[in-house]
N, C-alpha and C positions, 0 to 999 in steps of 0.2 A: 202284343202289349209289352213284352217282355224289352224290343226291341226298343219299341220307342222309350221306355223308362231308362234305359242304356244313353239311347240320341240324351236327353234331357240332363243325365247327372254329366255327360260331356260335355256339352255346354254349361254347365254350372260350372265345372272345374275349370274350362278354358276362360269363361269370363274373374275367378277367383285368380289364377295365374297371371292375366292384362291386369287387372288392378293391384295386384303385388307388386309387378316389377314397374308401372305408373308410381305408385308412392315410393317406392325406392327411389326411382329417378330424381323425381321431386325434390326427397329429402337430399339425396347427393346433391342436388343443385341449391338445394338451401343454403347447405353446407358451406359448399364451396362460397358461393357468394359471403355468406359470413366470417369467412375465414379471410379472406380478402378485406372484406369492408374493418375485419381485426385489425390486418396486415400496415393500411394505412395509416398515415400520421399525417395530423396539421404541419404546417410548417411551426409554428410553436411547439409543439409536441418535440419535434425532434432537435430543435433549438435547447430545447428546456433537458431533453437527453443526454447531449451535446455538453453540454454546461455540468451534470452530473457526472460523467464518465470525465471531463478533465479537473472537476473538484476529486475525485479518486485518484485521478494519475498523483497531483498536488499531494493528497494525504499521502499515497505512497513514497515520493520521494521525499517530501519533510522525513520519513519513518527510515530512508536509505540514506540519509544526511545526519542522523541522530547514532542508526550504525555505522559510520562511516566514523564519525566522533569517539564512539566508545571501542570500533578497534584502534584507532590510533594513540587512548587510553590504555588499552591492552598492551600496545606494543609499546609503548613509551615505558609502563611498567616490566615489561619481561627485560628490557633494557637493563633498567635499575636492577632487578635482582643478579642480573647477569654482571654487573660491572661490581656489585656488591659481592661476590661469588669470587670474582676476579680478584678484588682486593683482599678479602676474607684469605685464597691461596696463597696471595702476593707476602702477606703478612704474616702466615704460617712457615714457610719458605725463609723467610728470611730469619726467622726466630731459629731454625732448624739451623741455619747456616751461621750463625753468632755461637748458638752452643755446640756446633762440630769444630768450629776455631778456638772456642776455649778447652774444649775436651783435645784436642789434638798439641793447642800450646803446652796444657798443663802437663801432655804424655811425652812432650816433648824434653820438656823438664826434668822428667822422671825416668829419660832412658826408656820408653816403651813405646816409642814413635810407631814403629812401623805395626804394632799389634791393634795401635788406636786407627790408623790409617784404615786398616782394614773392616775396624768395629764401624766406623763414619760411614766407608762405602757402603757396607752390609746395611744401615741404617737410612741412606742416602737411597739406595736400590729400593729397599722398602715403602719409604715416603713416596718416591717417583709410584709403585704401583698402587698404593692408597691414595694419590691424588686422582690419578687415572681414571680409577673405580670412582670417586668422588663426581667426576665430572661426567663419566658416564650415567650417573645416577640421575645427577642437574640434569642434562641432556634428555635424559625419560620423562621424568618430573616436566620439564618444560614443554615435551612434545603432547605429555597428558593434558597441561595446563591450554595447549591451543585447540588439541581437538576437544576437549570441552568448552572452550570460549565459541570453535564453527559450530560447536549444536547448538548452545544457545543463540546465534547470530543466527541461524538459520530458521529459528523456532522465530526469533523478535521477527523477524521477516515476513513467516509465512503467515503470523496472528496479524501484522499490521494490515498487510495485502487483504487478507480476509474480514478482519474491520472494516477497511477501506471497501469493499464490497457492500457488505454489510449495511453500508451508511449512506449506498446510492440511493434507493429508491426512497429511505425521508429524505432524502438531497431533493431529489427529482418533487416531490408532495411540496416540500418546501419553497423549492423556486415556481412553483404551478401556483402555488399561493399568492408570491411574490409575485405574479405576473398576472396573475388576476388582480391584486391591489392597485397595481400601477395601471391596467389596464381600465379599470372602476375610475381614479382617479382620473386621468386621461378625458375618459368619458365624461365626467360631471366639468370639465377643467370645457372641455367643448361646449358643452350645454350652457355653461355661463356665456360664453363667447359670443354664441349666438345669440342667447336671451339679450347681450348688451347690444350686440349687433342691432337685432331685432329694436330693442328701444331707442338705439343711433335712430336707423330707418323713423321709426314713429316720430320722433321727437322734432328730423329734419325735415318729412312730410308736414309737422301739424306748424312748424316755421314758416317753410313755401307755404301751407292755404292761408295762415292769416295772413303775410308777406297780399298773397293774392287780391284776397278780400280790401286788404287796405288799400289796394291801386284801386280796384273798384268803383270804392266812395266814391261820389261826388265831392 
């Protein structure tokens, strides 16, 4: 008895294990099929894709044309500050050089030439190394002034690109709309065609039978 109660839950088990690994099969092949039949696109489908992914590329470069504008903004102005820098020195320098001719005429005057001669250079040495400093300074200032203008260029960039993402898939809803409208219209645009068609036909039939009838008569 014992035996056979053993044969029996072994068959029970064997037929539970066929039917486990049958619906597994199954479902992997559900699966698969479905993932397939996902995979597919109409030819509309991918047209209508097509048309979304180049309205992006579009938004993007409009957004690389706008950066493009405002460094050439950037740079037009670091110009100007720099040529304004330039003069700003230009005109320091030359003030420095009118009152070292008049300090040196007036010690000239005065019998103390060569102690003013010496004051001038001393003062001449000195401006050369506070102009130095000056433009070294500018030079900083200017290089802070661009590597913060490439963050933000960078930052305008990567927000436009990712809008531009952003903006596919109502692109894509949008034009499926679009193309269902045109496609409706189309359709009723035929159905008239043939409805006239269709009444041409009627109209030139019911001509030939009277045409007929009237040879007929006697």
């Amino acid at each position: 008895m014992t035996r056979i109660r053993g044969l029996l839950l072994a068959l029970v088990a064997a037929f539970a294990l066929s039917a486990g690994v049958a619906t597994a099969a199954m479902a992997a092949t559900h699966g698969a099929a479905t993932s397939v039949h996902r995979a597919s696109l109409t030819e509309e489908e991918k047209e209508v894709r097509e048309l979304a992914r180049e309205k992006e590329k579009e938004r993007i470069e409009k957004a690389k044309e706008k950066l493009k504008e405002k460094q050439e903004l950037f740079a037009e102005h670091e110009k100007e500050l720099a040529q304004a820098a330039r003069e700003k020195a230009k005109a320091l320098r030359s003030a420095e050089k009118a009152a070292n001719k008049k300090l040196l005429a007036e010690a000239a005057e005065q019998g103390r030439l060569e102690a003013a001669e010496k004051e001038v250079a001393e003062k001449e040495a000195l401006a050369k190394e506070k102009a130095e400093a000056l433009a070294e300074r500018e030079k900083e200032r200017a290089e802070g002034r661009r590597e913060t203008q490439r963050e933000r260029d960078k930052e305008f960039l990567s927000t436009a690109k990712e809008k531009a993402r952003e903006m596919r898939e109502p692109e894509e809803e949008k034009l499926k709309e679009k193309k269902a409208k045109e496609k409706l219209r189309e359709e009723e645009r035929a159905k008239k065609e043939k409805e006239r068609a269709e009444h041409q036909k009627q109209r030139e039939e019911e001509a030939e039978k009277r045409k007929k009838e009237k040879e007929e008569r006697p």
